[in-house]
Residue, then its C-alpha position, 0 to 999 in steps of 0.5 A: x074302478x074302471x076308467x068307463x065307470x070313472x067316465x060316466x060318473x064324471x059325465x053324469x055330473x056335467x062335466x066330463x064333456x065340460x072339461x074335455x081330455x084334461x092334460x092332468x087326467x089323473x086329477x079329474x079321475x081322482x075328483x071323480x072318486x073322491x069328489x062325486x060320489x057320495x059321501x061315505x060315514x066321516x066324510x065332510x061335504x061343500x059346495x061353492x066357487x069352481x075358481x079354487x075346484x082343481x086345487x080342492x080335487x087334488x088335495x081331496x084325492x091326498x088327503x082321503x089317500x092319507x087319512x081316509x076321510x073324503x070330501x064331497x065337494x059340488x063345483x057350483x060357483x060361489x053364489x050356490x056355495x053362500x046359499x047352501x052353507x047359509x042353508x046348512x046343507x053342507x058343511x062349509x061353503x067356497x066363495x071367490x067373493x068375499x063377505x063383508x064383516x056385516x054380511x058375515x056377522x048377520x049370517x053367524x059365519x066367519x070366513x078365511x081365505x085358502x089360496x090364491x089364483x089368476x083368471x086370465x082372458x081366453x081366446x079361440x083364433x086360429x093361429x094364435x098361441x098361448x101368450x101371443x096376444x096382449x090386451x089392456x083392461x080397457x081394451x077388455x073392458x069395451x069388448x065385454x061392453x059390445x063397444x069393440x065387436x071385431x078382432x081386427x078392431x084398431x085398439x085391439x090391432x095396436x096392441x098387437x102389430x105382430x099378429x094377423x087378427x081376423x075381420x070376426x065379430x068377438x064372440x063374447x062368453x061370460x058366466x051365466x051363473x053367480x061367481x066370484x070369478x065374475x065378481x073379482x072379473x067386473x071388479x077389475x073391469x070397472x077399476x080400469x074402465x069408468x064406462x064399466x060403471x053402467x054394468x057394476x060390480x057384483x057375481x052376477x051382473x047384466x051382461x051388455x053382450x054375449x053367451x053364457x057358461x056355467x062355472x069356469x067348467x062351461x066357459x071353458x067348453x064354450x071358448x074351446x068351441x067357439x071360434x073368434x071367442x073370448x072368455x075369462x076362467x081362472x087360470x088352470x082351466x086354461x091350461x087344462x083345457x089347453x086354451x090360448x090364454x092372453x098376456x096383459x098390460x097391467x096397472x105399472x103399464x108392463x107386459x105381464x103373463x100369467x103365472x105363479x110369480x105374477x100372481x105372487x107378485x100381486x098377492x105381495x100387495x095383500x094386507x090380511x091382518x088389516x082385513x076385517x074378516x080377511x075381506x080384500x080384493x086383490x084386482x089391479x095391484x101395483x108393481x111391475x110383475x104383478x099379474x092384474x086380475x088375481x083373486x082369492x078364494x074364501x071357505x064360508x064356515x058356521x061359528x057355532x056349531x050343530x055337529x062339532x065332529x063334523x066340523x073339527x072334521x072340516x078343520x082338520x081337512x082345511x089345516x092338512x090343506x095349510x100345512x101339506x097343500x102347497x107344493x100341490x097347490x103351486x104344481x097346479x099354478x095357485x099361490x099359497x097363502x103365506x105362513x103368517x096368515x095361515x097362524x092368523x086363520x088358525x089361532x081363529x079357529x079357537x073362536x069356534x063353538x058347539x051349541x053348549x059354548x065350548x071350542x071344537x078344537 
């Protein structure tokens, strides 16, 4: 296919534009003959969280290479994802938030989680690098609370003696869709700041200040335009949208950057196997390396099944993903889940029934 033809399928979608020239520009040709066209005969569909897409669209592109079977994924954030897999438009559903055993127990659904990633603070200043920048939770919290409305603001400038800071009004960007990320973001927020209480926790929150973005697509295309901006998106869209992402201070009080060993580090913290239907947020995690706002990503599956072919299709796509997934997953700055809990996930699997009873797999 032609790379103009490639083009305007992907801005037909929404999203060439969104993503701008992508430094892994062969991924997002590839989610553009994968991912968006439609779906073919044996193919599988999903819709959900746009935290976990890059690393969907990569394997996607393998996985069709190697079995021949596509997956029609549609980046549309997790509060879409949880409706249509509740409407049964899809085969499976993404989610950066996480069901409760009640909510997916009510809703005949089962859930596990696939990898996990970090969402990180983007700013657009001039002048200032990747990593430059420190900021605390607190800090963060009252700029997205309108309680600290400029760049040269004293808690902001004495975290950051080094760095020459504008006299700027903060322009604020937040997600205006549902999202996890926004979710697993509030839920940080309010643990490191009482005052955050007034807004809440939750994946679509009354935001006190700011524009909004859909997905982590359009925060990114927003911050990238948007000079004296600050925005929060997971952490490969910074990097492929090449945004100046800031360092943190975390719970231990140390100097974290993002990356695949502060992630891992937070993510060592994670207790599965006592996780009623692998429900666990991974926010604000103790340890001196841990990066603080790292999350997982969950798939939202039906227990029983209407069209058990399709979905032991879906299991199968999501085993390949377990097994030969990592080294793609990790290239692109997501952390694995471990071994143990993958043999979790799977032996579950068993419990997955066609309408007469029997296991799909």
């Amino acid at each position: 296919m032609a790379y103009g033809r490639i083009c305007a399928i992907m801005e037909r979608n929404n999203m060439f534009k969104s993503l701008g020239k992508l430094g892994r520009a062969g991924l997002f040709a590839a989610t553009a003959l994968v991912l968006s066209t439609a779906a073919q005969a044996g193919d599988i569909s999903g819709a959900g969280a746009t935290f976990p897409y890059p690393v969907y669209a990569k394997w996607a592109e393998a996985y069709k290479a190697e079995t021949g079977v596509g997956m029609n994924y549609q980046s549309i954030g997790s509060g879409g994802g949880i409706k249509q897999i509740k409407a049964k438009t899809v085969d499976f559903g993404a989610s950066d938030k996480p069901l409760t055993a009640d909510e997916l127990n009510e809703a005949g659904l089962m859930q596990f989680p696939m990898v996990m990633g970090a969402i990180v603070p983007v700013v657009n200043l001039p002048g200032i690098e990747p990593g430059q920048m420190k900021l605390t939770g607190k800090v963060l919290a009252e700029i997205y609370l309108g309680d600290i409305k400029k760049w040269n603001d004293p808690q902001i400038a004495a975290l950051n003696k080094d760095l020459k800071l504008p006299d700027s009004a903060i322009a604020v960007v937040h997600r205006s869709d549902g999202s996890g990320t926004t979710f697993n973001f509030t839920y940080y927020l309010n643990a490191v700041d009482s005052d955050w209480s007034k807004v809440g926790v939750d994946s679509a929150v009354e935001w006190p200040t700011g524009l909004g973005g859909k997905g982590n697509e359009g925060v990114s295309a927003l911050v990238g335009q948007t000079e004296n901006s600050i925005g929060y998106v997971e952490y490969a869209y910074a990097l492929q949208n090449k945004l100046t992402y800031s360092d943190m201070i975390n719970k231990d009080g140390e100097v974290v950057a993002p990356s695949l060993e502060s992630i891992q580090a937070a993510a060592s913290n994670a207790d599965w196997a006592n996780a009623p239907g692998y429900y666990l947020i991974l926010a604000d995690q103790p340890g001196a390396k841990s990066w603080p706002m790292t999350a997982a990503t969950f798939i939202l599956f039906y227990k029983t099944q209407d069209k058990p072919e399709v979905g032991k299709e879906v299991l199968n796509f999501f085993g390949w993903a377990y097994d030969k997934g990592d080294k793609m997953a990790e290239d692109l700055v997501y952390v694995p889940m471990p071994d143990s809990v993958v043999d979790m996930v799977k032996k579950s699997w068993s419990e997955i029934k066609d309408t007469n009873g029997k296991p799909i797999l």
